[in-house]
C-alpha positions in Angstrom: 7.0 -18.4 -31.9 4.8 -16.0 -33.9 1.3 -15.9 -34.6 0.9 -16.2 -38.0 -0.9 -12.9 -39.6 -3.7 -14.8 -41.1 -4.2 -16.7 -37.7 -4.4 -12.9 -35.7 -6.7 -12.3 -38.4 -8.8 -15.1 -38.1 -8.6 -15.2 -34.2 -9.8 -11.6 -34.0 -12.8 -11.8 -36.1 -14.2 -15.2 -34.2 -13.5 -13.2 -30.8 -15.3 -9.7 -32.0 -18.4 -12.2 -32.7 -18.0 -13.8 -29.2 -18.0 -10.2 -28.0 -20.7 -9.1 -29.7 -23.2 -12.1 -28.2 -25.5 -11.3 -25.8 -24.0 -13.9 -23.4 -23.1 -13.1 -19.9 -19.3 -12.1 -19.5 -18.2 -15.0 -18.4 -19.4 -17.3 -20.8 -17.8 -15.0 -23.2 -14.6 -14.9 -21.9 -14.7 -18.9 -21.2 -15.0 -19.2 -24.7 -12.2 -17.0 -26.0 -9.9 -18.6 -23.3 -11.3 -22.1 -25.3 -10.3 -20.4 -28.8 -6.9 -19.3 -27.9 -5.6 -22.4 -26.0 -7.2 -24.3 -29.1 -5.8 -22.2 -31.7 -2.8 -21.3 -30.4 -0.2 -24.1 -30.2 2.2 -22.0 -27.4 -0.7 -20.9 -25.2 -1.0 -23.7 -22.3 -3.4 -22.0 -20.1 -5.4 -19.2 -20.9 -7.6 -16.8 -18.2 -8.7 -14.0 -17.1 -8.8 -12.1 -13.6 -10.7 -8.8 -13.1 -10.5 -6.2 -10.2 -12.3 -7.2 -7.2 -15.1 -4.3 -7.2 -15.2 -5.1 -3.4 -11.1 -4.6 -2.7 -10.1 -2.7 -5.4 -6.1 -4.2 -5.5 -6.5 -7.8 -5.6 -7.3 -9.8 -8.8 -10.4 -12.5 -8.8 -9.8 -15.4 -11.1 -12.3 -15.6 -13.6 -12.9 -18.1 -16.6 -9.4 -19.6 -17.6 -9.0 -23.0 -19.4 -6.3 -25.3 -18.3 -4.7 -26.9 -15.2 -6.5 -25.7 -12.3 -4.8 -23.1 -9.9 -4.4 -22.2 -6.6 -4.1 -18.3 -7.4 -7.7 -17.4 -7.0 -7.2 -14.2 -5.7 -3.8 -12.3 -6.3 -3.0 -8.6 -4.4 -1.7 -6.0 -7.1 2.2 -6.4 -7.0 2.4 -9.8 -6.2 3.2 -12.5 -8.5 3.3 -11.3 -12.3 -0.4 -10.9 -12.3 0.3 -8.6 -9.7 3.0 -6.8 -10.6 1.1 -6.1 -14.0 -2.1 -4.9 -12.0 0.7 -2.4 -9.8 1.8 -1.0 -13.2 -0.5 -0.9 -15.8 1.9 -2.6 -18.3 1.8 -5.8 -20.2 4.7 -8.4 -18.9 6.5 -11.0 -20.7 8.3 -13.7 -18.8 10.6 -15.5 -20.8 11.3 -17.7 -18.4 9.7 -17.9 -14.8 11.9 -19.8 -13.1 14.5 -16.3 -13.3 11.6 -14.2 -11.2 12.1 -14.1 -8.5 8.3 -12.6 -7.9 6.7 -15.5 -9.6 3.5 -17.2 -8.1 3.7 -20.9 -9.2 1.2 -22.2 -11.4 2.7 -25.6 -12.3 6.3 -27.3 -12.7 5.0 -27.7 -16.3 5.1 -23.2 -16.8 8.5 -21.9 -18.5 7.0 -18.2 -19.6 3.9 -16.0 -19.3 2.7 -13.4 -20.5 0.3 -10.8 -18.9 -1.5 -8.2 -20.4 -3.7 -5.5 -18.3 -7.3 -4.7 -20.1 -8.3 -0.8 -19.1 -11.9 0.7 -20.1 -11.9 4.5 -20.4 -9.0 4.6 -18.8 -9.7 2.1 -16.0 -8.1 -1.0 -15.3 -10.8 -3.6 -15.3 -8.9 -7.1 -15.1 -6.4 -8.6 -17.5 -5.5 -11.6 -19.6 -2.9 -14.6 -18.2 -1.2 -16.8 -20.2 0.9 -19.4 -19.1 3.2 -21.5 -21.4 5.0 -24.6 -21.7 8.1 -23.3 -23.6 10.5 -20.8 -22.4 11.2 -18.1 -24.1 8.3 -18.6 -26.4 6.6 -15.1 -26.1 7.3 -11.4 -27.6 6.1 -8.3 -29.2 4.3 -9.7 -31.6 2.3 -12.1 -28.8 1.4 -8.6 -27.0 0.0 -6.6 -30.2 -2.2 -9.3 -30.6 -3.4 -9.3 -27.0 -3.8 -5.5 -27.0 -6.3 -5.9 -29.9 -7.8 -8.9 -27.8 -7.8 -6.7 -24.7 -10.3 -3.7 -26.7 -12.2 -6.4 -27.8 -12.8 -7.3 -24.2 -13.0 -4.6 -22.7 -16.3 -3.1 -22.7 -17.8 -6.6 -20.6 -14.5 -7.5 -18.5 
């Protein structure tokens, strides 16, 4: 189901003035998690996890909005959070019951979608979303997470 053009649009101006506030990151990002889940009818849950600066391959759950979680803390290659972390590449999951690496976050999930952010050229956290409709993501789900991702970036 794809994002509209005007919607990207739209979406990316309202998150490039969240970005440029002089918030604290997390308030940020707890705001463009709110924006996406609200504007985007396929987008279920919505977070982010960064790098632990203290273990360097594990993901920390940060803000997120939707059901709540057990996956706090994920090691790189586990789970597609993980496995996204181990490689540095975006995953879709069209349907997560067929992986047979998926952490469970809900009997409700059917697809995911996870997309590493990177500051000069290090990985800093990334962006999880979780969907109630299989095979509901693709390419055109991922450009607009890239350009979500630079926006991001700079205070993940």
């Amino acid at each position: 189901m794809p994002i509209s053009d005007r919607l990207q649009t739209l979406l990316l101006k309202e998150i490039n003035e969240i970005a440029g506030r002089s918030d604290k990151p997390d308030s940020k990002l707890a705001d463009i998690c709110q924006l996406l889940k609200d504007k985007v009818a396929h987008y279920d849950w919505v977070g982010f996890y960064t790098v632990n600066p203290e273990r360097e391959r594990e993901l920390v759950l940060g803000p997120y909005v939707g059901e709540p979680t057990d996956h706090t803390r994920i090691p790189f290659g586990r789970g597609i959070c993980g496995q996204a972390a181990e490689t540095g590449e975006a995953i879709i999951a069209s349907d997560v019951s067929a992986e047979p690496n998926y952490l469970s976050c809900g009997i409700n999930v059917k697809s995911e979608i996870v997309l590493p952010i990177a500051h000069e050229g290090v990985m800093r956290g990334q962006i999880d979303i979780d969907s109630h409709t299989i095979s509901v993501f693709d390419e055109s789900d991922q450009a607009f997470l890239e350009m979500v991702g630079c926006l991001v970036s700079e205070f993940l």
